[in-house]
Biopython code that builds the backbone (N, CA, C, O; Angstrom):
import numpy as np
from Bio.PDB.StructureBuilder import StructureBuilder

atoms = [
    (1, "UNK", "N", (95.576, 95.880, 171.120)),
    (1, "UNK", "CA", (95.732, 94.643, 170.375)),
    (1, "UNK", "C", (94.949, 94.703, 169.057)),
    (1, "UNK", "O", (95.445, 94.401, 167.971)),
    (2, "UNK", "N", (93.172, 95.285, 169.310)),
    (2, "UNK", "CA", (93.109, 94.843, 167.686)),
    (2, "UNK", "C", (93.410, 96.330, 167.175)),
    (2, "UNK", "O", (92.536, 96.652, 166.370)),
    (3, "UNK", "N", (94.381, 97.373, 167.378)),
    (3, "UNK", "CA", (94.396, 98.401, 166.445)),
    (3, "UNK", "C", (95.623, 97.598, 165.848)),
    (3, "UNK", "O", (95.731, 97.424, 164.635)),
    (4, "UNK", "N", (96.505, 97.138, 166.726)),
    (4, "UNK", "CA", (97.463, 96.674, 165.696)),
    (4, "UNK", "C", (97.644, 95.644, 165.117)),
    (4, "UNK", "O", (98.712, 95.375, 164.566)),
    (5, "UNK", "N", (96.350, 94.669, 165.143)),
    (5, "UNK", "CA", (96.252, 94.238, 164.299)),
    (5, "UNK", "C", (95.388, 94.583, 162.855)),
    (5, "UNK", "O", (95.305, 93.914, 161.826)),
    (6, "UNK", "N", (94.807, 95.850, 163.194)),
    (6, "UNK", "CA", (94.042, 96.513, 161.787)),
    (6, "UNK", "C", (94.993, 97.156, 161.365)),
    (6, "UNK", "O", (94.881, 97.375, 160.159)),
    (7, "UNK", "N", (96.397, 97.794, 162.070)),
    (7, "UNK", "CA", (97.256, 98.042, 161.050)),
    (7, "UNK", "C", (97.944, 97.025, 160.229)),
    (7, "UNK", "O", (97.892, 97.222, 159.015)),
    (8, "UNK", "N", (98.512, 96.088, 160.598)),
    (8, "UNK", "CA", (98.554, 95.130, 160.201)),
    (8, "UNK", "C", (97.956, 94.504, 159.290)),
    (8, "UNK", "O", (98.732, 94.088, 158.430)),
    (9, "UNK", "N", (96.608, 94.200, 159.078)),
    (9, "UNK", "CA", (95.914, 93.880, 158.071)),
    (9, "UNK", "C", (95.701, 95.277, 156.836)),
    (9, "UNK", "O", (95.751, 94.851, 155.682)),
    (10, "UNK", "N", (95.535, 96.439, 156.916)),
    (10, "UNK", "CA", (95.792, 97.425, 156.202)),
    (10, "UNK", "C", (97.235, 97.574, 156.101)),
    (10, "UNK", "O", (97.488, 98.108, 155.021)),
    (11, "UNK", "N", (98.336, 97.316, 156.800)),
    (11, "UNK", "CA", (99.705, 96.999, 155.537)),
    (11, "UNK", "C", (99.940, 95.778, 154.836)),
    (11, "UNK", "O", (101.019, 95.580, 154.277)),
    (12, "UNK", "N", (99.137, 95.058, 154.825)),
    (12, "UNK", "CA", (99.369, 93.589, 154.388)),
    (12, "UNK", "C", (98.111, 93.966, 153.016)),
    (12, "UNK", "O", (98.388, 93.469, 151.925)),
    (13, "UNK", "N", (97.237, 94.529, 153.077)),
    (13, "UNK", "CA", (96.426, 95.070, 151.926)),
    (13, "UNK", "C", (96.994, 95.991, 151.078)),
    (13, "UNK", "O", (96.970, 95.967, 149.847)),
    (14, "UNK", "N", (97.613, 96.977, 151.954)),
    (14, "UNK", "CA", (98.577, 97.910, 150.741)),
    (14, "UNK", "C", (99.259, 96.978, 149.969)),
    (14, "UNK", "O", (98.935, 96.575, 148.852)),
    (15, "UNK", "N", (100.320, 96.628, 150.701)),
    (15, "UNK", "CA", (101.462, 95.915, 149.552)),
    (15, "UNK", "C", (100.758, 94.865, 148.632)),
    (15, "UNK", "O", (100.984, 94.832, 147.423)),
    (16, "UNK", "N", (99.803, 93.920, 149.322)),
    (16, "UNK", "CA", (98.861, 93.332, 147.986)),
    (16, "UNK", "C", (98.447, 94.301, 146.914)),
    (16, "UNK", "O", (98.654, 93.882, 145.775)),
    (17, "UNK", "N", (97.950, 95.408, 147.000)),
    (17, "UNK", "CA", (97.214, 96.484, 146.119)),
    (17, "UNK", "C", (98.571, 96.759, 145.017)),
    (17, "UNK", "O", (98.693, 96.543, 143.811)),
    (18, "UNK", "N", (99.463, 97.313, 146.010)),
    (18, "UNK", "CA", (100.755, 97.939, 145.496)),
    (18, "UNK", "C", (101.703, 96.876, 144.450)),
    (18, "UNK", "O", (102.185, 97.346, 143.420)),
    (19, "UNK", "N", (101.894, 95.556, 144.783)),
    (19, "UNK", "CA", (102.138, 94.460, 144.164)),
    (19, "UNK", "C", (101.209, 94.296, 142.900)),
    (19, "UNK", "O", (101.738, 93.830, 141.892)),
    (20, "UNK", "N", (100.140, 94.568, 142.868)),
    (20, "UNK", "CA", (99.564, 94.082, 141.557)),
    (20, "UNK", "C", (99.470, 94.981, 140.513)),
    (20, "UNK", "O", (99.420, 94.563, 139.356)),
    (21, "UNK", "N", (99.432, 96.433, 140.828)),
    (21, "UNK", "CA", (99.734, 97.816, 140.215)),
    (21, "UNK", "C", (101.062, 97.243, 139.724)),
    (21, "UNK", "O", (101.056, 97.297, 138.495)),
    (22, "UNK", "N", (102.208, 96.710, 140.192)),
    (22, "UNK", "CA", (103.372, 97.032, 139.614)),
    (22, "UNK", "C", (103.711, 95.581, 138.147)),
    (22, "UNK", "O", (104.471, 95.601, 137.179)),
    (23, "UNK", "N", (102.659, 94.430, 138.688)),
    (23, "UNK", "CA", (102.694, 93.171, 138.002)),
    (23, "UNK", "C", (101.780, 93.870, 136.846)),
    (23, "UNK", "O", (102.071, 93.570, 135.688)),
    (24, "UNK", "N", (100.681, 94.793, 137.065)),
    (24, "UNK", "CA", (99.856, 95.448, 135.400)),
    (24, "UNK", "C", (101.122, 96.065, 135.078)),
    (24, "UNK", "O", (101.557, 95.562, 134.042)),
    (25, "UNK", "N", (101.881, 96.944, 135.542)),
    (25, "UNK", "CA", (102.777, 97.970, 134.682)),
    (25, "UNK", "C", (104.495, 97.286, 134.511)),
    (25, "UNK", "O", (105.552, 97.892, 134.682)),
    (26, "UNK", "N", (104.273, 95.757, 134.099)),
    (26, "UNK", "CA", (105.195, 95.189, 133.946)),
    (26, "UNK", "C", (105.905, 95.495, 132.623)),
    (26, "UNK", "O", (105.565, 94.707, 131.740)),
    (27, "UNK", "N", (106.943, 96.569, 132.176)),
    (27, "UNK", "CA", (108.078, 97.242, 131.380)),
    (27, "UNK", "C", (107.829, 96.257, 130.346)),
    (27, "UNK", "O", (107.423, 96.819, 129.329)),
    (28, "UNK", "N", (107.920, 94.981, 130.219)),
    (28, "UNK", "CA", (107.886, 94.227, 129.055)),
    (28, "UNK", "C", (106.369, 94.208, 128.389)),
    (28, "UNK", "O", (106.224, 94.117, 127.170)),
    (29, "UNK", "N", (105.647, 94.271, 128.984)),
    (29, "UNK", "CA", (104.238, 93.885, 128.480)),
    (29, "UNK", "C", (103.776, 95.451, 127.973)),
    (29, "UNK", "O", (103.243, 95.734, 126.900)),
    (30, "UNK", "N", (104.127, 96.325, 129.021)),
    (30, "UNK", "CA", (103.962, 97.694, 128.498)),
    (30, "UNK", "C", (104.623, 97.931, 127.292)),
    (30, "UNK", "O", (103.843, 97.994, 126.342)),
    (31, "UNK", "N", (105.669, 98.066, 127.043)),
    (31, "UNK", "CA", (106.551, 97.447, 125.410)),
    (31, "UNK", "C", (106.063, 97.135, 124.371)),
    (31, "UNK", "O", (106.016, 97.737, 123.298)),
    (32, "UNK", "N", (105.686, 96.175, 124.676)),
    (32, "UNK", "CA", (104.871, 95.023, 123.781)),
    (32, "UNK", "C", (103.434, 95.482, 123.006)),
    (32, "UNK", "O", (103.004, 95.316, 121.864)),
    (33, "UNK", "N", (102.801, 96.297, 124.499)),
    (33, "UNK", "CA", (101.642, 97.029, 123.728)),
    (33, "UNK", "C", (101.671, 97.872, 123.449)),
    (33, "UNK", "O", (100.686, 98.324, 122.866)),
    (34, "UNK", "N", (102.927, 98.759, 123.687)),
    (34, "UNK", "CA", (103.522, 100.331, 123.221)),
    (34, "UNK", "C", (103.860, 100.081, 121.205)),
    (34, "UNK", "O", (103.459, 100.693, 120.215)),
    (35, "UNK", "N", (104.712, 98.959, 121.392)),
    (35, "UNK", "CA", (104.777, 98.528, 120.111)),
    (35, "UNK", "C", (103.710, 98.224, 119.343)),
    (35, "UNK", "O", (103.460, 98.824, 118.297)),
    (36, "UNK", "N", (102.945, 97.184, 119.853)),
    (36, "UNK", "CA", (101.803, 96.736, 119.450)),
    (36, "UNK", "C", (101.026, 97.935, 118.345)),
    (36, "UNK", "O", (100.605, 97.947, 117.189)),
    (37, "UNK", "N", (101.114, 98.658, 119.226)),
    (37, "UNK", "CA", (99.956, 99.848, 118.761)),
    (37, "UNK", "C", (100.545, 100.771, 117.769)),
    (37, "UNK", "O", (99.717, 101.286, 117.018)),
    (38, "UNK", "N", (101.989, 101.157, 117.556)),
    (38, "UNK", "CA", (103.113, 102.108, 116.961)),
    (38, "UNK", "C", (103.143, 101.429, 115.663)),
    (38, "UNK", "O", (102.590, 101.961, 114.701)),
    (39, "UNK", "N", (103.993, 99.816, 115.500)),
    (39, "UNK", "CA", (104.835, 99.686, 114.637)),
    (39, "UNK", "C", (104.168, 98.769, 114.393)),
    (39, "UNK", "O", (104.602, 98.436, 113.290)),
    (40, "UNK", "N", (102.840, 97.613, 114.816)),
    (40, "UNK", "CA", (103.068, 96.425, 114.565)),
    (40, "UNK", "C", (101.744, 96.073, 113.046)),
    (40, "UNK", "O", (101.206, 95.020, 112.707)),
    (41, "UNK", "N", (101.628, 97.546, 112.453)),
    (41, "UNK", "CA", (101.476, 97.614, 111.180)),
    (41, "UNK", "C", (101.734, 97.296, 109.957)),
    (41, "UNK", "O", (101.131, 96.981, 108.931)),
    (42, "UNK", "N", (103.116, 97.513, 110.445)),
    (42, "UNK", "CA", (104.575, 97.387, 109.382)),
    (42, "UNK", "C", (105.259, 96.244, 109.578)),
    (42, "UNK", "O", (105.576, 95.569, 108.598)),
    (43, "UNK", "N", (105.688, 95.732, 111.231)),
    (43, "UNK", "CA", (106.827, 95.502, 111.625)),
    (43, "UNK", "C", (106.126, 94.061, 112.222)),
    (43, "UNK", "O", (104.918, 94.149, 112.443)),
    (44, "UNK", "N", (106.678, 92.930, 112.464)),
    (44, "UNK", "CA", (106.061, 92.157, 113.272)),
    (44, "UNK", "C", (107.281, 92.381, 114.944)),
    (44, "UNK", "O", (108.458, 92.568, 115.253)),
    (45, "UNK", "N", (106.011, 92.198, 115.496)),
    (45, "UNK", "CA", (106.721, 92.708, 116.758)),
    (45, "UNK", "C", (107.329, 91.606, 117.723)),
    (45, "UNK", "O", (108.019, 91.936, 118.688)),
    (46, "UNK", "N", (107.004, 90.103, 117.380)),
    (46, "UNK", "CA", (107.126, 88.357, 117.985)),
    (46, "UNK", "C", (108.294, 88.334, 117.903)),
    (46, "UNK", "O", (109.145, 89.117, 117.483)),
    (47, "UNK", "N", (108.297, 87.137, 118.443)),
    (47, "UNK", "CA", (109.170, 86.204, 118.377)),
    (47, "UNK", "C", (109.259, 85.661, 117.321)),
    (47, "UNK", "O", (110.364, 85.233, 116.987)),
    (48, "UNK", "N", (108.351, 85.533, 116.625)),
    (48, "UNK", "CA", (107.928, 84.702, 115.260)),
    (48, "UNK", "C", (106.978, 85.662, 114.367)),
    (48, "UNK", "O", (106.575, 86.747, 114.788)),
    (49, "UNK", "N", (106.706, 85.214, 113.259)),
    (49, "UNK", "CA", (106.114, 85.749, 111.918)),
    (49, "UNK", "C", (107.049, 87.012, 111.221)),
    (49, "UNK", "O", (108.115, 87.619, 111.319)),
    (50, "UNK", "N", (106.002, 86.925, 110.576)),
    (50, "UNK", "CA", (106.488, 87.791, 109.215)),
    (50, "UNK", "C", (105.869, 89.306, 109.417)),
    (50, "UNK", "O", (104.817, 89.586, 109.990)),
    (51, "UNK", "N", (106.769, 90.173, 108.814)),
    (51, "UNK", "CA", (106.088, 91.485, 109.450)),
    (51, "UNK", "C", (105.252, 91.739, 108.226)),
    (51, "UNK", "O", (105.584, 91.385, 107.094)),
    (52, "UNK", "N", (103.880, 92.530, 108.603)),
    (52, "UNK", "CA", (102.628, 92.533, 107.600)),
    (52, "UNK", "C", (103.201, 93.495, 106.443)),
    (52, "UNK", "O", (102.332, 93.575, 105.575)),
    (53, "UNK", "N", (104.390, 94.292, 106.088)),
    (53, "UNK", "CA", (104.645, 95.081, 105.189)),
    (53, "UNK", "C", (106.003, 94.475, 104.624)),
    (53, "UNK", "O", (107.179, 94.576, 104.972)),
    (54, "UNK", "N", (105.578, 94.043, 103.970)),
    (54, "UNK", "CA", (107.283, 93.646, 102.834)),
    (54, "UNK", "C", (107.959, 94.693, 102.887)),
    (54, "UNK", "O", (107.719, 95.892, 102.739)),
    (55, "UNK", "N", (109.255, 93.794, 103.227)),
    (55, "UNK", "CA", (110.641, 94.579, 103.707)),
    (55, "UNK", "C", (110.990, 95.459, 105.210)),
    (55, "UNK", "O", (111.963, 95.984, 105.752)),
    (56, "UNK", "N", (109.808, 95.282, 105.421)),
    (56, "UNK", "CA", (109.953, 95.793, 107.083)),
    (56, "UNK", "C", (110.562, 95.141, 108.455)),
    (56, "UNK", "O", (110.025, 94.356, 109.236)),
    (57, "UNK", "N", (111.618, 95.620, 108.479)),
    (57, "UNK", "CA", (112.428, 94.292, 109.536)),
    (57, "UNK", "C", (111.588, 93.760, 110.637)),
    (57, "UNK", "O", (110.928, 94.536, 111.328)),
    (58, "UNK", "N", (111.576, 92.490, 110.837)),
    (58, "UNK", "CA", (110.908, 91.888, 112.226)),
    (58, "UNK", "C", (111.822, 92.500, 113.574)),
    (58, "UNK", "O", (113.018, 92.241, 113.710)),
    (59, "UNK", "N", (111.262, 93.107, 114.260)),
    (59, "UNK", "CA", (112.058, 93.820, 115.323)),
    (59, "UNK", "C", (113.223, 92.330, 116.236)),
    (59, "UNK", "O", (114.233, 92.606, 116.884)),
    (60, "UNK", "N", (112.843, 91.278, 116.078)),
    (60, "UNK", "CA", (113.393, 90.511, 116.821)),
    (60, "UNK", "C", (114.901, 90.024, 116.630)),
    (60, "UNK", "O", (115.621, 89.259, 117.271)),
    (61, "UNK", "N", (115.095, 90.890, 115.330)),
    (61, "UNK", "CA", (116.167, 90.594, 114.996)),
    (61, "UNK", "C", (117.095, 91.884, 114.863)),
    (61, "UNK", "O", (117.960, 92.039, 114.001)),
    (62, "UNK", "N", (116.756, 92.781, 115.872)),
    (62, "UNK", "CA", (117.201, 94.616, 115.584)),
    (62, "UNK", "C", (118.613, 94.553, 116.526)),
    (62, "UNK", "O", (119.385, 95.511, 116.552)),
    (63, "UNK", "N", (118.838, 93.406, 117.234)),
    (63, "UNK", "CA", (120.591, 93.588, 117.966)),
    (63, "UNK", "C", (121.100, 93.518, 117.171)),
    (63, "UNK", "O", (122.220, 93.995, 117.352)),
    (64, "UNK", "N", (120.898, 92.995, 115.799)),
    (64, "UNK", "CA", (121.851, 92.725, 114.590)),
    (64, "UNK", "C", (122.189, 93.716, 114.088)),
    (64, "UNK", "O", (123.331, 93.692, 113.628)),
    (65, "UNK", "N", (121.441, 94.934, 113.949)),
    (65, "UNK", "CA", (121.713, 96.356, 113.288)),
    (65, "UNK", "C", (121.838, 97.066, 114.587)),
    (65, "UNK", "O", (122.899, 97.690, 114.575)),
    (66, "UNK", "N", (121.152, 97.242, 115.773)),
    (66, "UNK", "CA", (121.029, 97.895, 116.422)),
    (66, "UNK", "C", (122.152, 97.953, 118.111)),
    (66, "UNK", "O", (122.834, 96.932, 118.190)),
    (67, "UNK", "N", (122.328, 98.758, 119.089)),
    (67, "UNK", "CA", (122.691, 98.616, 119.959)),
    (67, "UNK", "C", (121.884, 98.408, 121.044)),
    (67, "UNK", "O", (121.758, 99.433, 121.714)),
    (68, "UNK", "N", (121.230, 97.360, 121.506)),
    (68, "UNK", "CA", (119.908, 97.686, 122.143)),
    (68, "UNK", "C", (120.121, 98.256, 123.751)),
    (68, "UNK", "O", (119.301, 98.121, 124.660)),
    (69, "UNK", "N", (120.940, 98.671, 123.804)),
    (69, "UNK", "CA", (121.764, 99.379, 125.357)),
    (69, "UNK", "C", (121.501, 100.733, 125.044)),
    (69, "UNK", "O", (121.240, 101.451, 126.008)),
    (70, "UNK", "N", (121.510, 101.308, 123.791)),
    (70, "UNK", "CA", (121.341, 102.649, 123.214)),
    (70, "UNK", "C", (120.048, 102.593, 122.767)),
    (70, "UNK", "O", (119.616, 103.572, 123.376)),
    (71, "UNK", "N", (119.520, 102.356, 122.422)),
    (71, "UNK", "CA", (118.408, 102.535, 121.085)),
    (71, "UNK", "C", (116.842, 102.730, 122.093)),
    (71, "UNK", "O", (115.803, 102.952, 121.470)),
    (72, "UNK", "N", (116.804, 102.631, 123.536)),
    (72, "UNK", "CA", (115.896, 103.424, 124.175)),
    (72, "UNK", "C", (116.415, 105.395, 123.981)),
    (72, "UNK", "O", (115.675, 106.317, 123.638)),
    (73, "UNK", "N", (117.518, 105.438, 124.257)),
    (73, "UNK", "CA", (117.533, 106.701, 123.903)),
    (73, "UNK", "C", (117.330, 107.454, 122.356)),
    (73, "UNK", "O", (116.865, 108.588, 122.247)),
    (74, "UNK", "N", (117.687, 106.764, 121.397)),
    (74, "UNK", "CA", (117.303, 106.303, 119.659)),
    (74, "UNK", "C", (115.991, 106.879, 120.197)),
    (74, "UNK", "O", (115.838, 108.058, 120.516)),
    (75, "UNK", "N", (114.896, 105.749, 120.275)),
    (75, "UNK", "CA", (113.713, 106.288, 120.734)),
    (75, "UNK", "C", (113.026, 107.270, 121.214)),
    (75, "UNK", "O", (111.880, 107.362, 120.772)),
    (76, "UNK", "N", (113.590, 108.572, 122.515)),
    (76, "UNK", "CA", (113.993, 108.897, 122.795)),
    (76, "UNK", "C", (113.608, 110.480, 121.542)),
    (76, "UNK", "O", (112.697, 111.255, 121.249)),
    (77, "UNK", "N", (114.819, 110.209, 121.249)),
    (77, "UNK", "CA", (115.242, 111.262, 120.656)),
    (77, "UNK", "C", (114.544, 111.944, 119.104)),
    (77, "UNK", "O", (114.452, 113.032, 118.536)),
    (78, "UNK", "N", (114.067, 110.184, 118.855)),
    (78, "UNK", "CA", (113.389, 110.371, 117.669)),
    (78, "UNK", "C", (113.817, 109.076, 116.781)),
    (78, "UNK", "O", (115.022, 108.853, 116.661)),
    (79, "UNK", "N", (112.961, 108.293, 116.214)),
    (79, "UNK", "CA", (113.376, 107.683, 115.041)),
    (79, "UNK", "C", (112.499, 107.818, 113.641)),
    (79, "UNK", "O", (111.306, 107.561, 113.477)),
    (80, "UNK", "N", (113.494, 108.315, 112.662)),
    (80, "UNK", "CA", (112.871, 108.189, 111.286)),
    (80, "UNK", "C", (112.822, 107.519, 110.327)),
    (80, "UNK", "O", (113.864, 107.774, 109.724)),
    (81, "UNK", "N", (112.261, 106.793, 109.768)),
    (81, "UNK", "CA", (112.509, 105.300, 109.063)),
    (81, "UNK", "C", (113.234, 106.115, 107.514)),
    (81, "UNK", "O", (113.419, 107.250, 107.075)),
    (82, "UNK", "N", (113.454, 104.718, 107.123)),
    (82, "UNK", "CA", (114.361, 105.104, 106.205)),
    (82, "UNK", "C", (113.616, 105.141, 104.606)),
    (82, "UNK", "O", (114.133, 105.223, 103.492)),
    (83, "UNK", "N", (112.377, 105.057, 104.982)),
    (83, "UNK", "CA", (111.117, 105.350, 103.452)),
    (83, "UNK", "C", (110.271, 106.580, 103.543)),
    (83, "UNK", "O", (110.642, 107.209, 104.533)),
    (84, "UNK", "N", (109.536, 107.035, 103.082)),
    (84, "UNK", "CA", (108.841, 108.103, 102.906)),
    (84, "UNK", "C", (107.771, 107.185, 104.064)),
    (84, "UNK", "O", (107.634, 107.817, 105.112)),
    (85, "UNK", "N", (107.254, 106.263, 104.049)),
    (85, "UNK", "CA", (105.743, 105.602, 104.599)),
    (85, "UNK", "C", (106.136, 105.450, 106.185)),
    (85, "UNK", "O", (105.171, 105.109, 106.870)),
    (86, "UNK", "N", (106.995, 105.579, 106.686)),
    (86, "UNK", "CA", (107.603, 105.304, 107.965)),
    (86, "UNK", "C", (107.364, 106.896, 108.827)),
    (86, "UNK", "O", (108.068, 107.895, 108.974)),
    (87, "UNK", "N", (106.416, 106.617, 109.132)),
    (87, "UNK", "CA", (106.591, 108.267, 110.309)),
    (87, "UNK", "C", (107.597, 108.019, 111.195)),
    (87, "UNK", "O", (108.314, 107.036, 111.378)),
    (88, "UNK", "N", (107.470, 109.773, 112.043)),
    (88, "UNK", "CA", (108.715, 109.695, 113.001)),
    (88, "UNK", "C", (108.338, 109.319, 114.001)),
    (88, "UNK", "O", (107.143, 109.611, 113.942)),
    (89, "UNK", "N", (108.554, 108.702, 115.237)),
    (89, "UNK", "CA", (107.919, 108.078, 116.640)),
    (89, "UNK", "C", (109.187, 108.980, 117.634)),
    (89, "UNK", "O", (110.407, 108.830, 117.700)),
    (90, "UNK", "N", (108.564, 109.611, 118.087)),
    (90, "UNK", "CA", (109.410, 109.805, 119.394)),
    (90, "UNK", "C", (108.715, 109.552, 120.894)),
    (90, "UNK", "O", (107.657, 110.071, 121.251)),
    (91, "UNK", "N", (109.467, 108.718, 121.632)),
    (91, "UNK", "CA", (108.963, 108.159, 122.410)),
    (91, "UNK", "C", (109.070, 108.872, 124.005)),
    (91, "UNK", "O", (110.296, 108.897, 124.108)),
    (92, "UNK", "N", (108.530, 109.483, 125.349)),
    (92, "UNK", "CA", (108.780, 109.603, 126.153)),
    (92, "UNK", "C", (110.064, 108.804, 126.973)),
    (92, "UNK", "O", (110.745, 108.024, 126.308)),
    (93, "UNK", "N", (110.308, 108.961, 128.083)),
    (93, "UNK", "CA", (111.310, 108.190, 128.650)),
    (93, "UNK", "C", (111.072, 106.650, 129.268)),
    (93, "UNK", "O", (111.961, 105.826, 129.487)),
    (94, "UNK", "N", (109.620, 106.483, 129.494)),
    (94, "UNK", "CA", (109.478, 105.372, 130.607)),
    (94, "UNK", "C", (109.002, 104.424, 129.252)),
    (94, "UNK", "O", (109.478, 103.294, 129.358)),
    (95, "UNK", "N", (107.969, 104.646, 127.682)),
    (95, "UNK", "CA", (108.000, 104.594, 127.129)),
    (95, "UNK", "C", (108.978, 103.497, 126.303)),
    (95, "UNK", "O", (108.875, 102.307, 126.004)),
    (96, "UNK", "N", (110.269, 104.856, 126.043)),
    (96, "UNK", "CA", (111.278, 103.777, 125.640)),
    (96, "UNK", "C", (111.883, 103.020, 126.492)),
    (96, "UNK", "O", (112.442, 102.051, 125.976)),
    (97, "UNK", "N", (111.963, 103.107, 127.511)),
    (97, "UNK", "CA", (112.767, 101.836, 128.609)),
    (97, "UNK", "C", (111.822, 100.640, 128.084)),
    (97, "UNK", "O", (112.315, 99.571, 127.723)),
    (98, "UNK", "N", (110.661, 100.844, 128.067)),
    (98, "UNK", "CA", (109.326, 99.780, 128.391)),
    (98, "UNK", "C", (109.588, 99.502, 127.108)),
    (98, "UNK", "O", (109.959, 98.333, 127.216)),
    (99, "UNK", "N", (109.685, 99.884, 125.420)),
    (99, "UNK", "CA", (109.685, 99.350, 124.565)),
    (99, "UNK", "C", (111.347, 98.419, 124.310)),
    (99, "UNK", "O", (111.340, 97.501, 123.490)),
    (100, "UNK", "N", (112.645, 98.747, 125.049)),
    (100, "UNK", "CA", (113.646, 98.405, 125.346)),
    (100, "UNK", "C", (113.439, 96.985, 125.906)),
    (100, "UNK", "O", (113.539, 95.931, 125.277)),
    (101, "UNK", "N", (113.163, 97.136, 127.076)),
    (101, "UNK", "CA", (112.689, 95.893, 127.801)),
    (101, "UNK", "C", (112.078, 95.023, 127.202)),
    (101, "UNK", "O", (112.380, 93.905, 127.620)),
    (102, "UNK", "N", (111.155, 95.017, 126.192)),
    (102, "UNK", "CA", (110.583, 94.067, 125.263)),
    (102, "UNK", "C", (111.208, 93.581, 124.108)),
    (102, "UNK", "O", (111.140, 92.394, 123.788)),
    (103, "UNK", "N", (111.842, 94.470, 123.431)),
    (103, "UNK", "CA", (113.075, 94.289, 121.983)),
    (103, "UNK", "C", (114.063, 93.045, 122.807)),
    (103, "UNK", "O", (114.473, 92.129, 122.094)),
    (104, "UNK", "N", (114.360, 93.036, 124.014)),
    (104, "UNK", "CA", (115.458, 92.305, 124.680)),
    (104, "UNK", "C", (115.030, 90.948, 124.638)),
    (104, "UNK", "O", (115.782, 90.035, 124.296)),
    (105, "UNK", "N", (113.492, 90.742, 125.077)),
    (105, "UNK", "CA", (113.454, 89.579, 125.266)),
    (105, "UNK", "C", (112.610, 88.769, 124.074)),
    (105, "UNK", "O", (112.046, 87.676, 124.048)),
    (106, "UNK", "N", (112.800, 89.835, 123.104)),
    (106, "UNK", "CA", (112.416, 88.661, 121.813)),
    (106, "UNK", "C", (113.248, 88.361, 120.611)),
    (106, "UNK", "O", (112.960, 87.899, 119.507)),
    (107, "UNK", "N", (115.052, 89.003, 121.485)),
    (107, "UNK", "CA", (115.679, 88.893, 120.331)),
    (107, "UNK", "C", (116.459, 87.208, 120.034)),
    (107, "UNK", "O", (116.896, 86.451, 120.900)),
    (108, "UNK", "N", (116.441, 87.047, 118.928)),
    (108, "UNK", "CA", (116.751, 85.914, 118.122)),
    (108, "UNK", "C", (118.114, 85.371, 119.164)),
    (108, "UNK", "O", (118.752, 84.360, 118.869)),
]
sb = StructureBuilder()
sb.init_structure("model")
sb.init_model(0)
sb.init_chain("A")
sb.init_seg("    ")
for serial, (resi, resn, name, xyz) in enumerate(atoms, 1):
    if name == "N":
        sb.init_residue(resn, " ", resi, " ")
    sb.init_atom(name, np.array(xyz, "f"), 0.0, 1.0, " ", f" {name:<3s}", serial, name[0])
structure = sb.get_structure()
């Protein structure tokens, strides 16, 4: 009786443990600070404002130019901006899903 209930309480602790690991590595927030840290120099990365470099598109509005069903692989593969001041970012795979997942939910 109490072994199975110490298993019991040690699977009821895993999945708590395991549950909150997956709520930190939530695809949108990972995104957000993937971006954060990459583009949000240039680019404003919100819902709102102005991006800190004149003429630099606010990403929230990139379904308008962009395919955002594709443009994790874009990422992916490589993107090169279209000025000399724009480095190239190429992004791993989980990366661009996670920066994908965030472009989605701040578009206009």
């Amino acid at each position: 009786m109490v072994g199975r209930l110490r298993n019991r309480l040690l699977a009821a602790t895993a999945l708590a443990f395991l549950s909150g690991v997956a709520l930190a590595q939530d695809p949108a927030e990972a995104g957000r600070a993937l971006l954060q840290q990459a583009c949000a120099s240039c680019h404003a990365i919100g819902k709102t404002g102005d991006s800190p470099r004149t003429g630099a598109p606010p990403f929230r509005g990139l379904s308008r130019s962009y395919d955002l069903d594709a443009f994790p692989r874009k990422l992916q593969s490589g993107v090169i901006g279209g000025h000399p001041d724009m480095p190239e970012f190429k992004f791993n795979e989980a990366d661009a899903h996670a920066a994908g997942v965030y472009l989605r939910s701040i578009q206009e």
